[in-house]
KOLTORMI-486698 format. One record per residue (C-alpha): residue in one letter; x negated, y, z. Coordinates in nm, 4 decimals. Layout:
BEGIN
> A  X  Y  Z .
...
This chain:
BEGIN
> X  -0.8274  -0.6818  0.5946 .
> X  -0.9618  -1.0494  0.5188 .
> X  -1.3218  -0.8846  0.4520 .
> X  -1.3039  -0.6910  0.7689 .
> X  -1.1734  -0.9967  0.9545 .
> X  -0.8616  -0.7794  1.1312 .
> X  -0.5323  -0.6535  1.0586 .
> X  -0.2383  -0.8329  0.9704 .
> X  -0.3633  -1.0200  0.6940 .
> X  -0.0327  -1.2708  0.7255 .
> X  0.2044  -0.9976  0.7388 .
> X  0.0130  -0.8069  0.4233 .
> X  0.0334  -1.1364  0.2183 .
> X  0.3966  -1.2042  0.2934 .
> X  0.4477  -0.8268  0.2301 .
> X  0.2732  -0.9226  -0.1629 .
> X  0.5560  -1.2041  -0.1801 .
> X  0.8261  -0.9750  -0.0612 .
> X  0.7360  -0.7850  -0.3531 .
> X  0.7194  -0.9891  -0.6426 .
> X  1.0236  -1.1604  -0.5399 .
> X  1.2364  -0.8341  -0.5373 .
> X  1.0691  -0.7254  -0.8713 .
> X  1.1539  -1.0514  -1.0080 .
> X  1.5367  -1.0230  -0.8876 .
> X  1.5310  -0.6610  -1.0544 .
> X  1.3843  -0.7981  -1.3549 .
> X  1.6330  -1.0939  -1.3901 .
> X  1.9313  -0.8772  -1.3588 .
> X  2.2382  -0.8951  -1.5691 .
> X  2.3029  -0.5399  -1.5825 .
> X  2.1937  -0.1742  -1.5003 .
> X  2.3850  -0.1384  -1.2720 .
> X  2.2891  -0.4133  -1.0849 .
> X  1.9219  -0.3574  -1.1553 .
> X  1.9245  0.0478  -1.0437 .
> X  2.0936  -0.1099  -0.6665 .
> X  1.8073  -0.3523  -0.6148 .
> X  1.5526  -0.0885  -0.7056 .
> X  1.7461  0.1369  -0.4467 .
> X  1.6966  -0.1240  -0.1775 .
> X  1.3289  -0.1930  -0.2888 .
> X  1.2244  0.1425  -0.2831 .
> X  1.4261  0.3142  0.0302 .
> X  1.4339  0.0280  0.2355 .
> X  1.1545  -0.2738  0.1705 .
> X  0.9057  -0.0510  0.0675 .
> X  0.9220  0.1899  0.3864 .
> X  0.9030  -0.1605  0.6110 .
> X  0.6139  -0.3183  0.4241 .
> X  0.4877  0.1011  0.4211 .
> X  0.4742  -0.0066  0.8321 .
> X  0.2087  -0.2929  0.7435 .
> X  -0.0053  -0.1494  0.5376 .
> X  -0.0205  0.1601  0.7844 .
> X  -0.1254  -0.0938  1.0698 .
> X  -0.4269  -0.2334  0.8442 .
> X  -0.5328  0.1142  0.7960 .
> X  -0.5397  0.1745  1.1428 .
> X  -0.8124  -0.1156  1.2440 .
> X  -0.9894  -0.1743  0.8990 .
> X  -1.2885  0.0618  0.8924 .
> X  -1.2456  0.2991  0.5607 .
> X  -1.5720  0.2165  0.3980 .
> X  -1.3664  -0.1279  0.3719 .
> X  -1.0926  0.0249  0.1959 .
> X  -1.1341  0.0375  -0.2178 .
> X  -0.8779  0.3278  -0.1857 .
> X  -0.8418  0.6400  -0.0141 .
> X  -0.7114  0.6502  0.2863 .
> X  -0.4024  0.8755  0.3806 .
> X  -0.5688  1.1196  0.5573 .
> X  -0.8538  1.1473  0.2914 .
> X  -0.5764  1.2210  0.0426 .
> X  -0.3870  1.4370  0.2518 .
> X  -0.7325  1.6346  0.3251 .
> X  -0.8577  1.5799  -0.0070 .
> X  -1.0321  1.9610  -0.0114 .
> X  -1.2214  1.8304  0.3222 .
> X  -1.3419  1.5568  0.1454 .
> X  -1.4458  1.6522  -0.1214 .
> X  -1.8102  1.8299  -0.2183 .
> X  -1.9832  1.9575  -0.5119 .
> X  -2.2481  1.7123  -0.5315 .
> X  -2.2320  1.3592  -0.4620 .
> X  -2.1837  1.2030  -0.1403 .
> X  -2.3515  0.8562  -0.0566 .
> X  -2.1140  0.5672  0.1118 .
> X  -1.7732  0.8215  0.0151 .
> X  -1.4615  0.6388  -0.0397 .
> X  -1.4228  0.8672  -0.3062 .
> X  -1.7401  0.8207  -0.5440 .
């Protein structure tokens, strides 16, 4: 995003701080218990919001920007995929 110069590069990096804060709560925990409900929350319910940001970067950043695969190369991995190499892939 900050490379390409569009997206929600504010929303992404508050997204990062989102996330080490509720990995720190899990972390500093008193009990299991306690620690398996804030994983719950971080995984069902922060993760699928900050999920939302991440999908709206993808959307506007062009994928030879992107040091991962995209969804829908990973989805469509067989499409994308040769026997020989391919120059500018995502994937080499």
């Amino acid at each position: 995003v900050k490379s390409a110069g569009v997206g929600p590069l504010s929303d992404l990096q508050k997204a990062v701080v989102t996330l080490k804060e509720a990995l720190a709560e899990i972390h500093n925990a008193e009990d299991s218990y306690t620690k398996a409900q804030l994983s719950r929350v971080l995984r069902l319910e922060t993760m699928i919001d900050i999920r939302g940001v991440c999908d709206a970067a993808e959307e506007v950043v062009p994928a030879n920007l992107w040091t991962l695969a995209t969804y829908k190369e990973l989805l469509f991995l067989d499409q994308h995929t040769s026997t020989g190499p391919v120059s500018g892939s995502v994937l080499d």
